[in-house]
N, C-alpha and C positions, 0 to 999 in steps of 0.2 A: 523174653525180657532182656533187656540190654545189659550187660554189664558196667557196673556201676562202682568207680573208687573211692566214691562218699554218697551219702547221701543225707540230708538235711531239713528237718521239722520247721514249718515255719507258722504264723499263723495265719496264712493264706493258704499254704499248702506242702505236702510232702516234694523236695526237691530231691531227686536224682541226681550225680554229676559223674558223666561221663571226660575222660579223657584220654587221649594217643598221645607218648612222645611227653609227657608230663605237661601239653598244654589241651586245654577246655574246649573238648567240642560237641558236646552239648549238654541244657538244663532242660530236664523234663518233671514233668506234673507226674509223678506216681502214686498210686493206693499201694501203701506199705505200711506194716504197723511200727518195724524197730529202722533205727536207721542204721546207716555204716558208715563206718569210723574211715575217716579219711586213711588212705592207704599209700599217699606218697606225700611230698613236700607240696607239691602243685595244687594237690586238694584242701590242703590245710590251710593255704593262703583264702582259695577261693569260699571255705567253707568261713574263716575269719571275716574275708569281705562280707559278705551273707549276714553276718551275726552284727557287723558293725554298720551295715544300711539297718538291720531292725530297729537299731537303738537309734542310730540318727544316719536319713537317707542322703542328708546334705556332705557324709562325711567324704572327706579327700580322697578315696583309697581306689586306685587304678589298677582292673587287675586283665583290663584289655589286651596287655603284650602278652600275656599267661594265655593267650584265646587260641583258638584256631579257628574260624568261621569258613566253612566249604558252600560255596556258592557262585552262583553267574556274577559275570563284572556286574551288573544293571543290579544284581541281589546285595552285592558289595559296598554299592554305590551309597542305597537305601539305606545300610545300618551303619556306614561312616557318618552318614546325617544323622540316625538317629542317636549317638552316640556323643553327637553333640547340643541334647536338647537337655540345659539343665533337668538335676528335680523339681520338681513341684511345679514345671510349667509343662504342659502342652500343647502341643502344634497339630492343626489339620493333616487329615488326606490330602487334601487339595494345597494347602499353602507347600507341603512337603513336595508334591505333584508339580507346581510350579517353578519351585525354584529346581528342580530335578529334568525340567521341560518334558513329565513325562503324564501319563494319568493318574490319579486319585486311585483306579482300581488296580493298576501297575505297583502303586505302594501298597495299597493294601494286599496284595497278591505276594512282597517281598516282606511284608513283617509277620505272613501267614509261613513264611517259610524261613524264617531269623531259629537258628537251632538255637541259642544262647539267650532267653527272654529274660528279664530280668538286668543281665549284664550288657545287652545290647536293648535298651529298654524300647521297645515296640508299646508298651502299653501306654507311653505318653502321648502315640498319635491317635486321636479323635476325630469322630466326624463332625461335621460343621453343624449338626444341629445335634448333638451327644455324646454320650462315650463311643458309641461306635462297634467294632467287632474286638476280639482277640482270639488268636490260635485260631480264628479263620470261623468262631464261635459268636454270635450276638445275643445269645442269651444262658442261661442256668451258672454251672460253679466258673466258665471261665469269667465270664461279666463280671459274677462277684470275686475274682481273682485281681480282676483290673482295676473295679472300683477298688480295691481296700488296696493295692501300689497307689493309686492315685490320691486315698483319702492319707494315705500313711506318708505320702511327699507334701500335705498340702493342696495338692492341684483342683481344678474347679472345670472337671471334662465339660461345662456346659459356657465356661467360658475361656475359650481356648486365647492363647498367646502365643506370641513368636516367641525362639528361645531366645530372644533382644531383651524378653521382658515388656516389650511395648504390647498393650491391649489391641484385640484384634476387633474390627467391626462388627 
């Protein structure tokens, strides 16, 4: 088990929060029964962020410079994009693939390996005919993980949008 300097009840799921250096380098899905009390200043924000998407996911609160995401340039690439797909809308494999000039299973392979889910929100990209995978998962608790981010921002995985806002064909 990793060492963990909070960790955080939600009701999708127990979150983990790992971090080095007092920045966030990674959110995991834990089976745990008590949680832990944030243990520096860095978790406290991120554990605040957390509490203030539950209540409303549209809220302003940026906790991306607090991050540290370790990955390939191409894995960097993939969650600078995703990071700019409002809530409540999202965006294909493929529209995401497109403007990235790269494949549908090249992004899905980079938000299979996004340490930070949630903050780097990978569950707004869907497939062109549904929700799609998560955590590299198509069916059982991560599905229902994904659907209830998406039902809790609004989103409507079966009809995806660019993060413009404009309806997609």
């Amino acid at each position: 088990m990793r060492d963990y300097q909070a960790s955080i009840k939600t009701p999708f799921a127990h979150l983990g929060l790992c971090f080095v250096d007092n920045r966030l380098t990674g959110v995991d899905f834990i089976d745990a029964d008590t949680e832990i009390a944030p243990r520096n200043q860095a978790a406290i924000r991120v554990c605040r962020w957390i509490e203030q998407y539950l209540n409303d996911p549209t809220a302003d609160v940026d906790v991306v410079g607090q991050c540290s995401n370790e990955g390939t340039p191409f894995q960097k690439k993939v969650w600078d994009e995703l990071r700019k797909i409002p809530p409540g809308e999202v965006v294909t494999y493929g529209e995401l693939a497109k403007k990235l000039g790269t494949s549908a299973r090249a992004v899905g392979n980079a938000c299979r390996k996004n340490p930070l889910p949630l903050v780097v929100p990978c569950h707004r990209v869907v497939s062109a005919t549904g929700i799609g995978g998560f955590a590299g998962n198509t069916q059982g608790d991560w599905i229902r993980i994904k659907s209830w981010l998406l039902q809790h921002e609004g989103a409507n995985a079966l009809n995806p949008h660019r993060a413009s806002g404009d309806a997609k064909d």
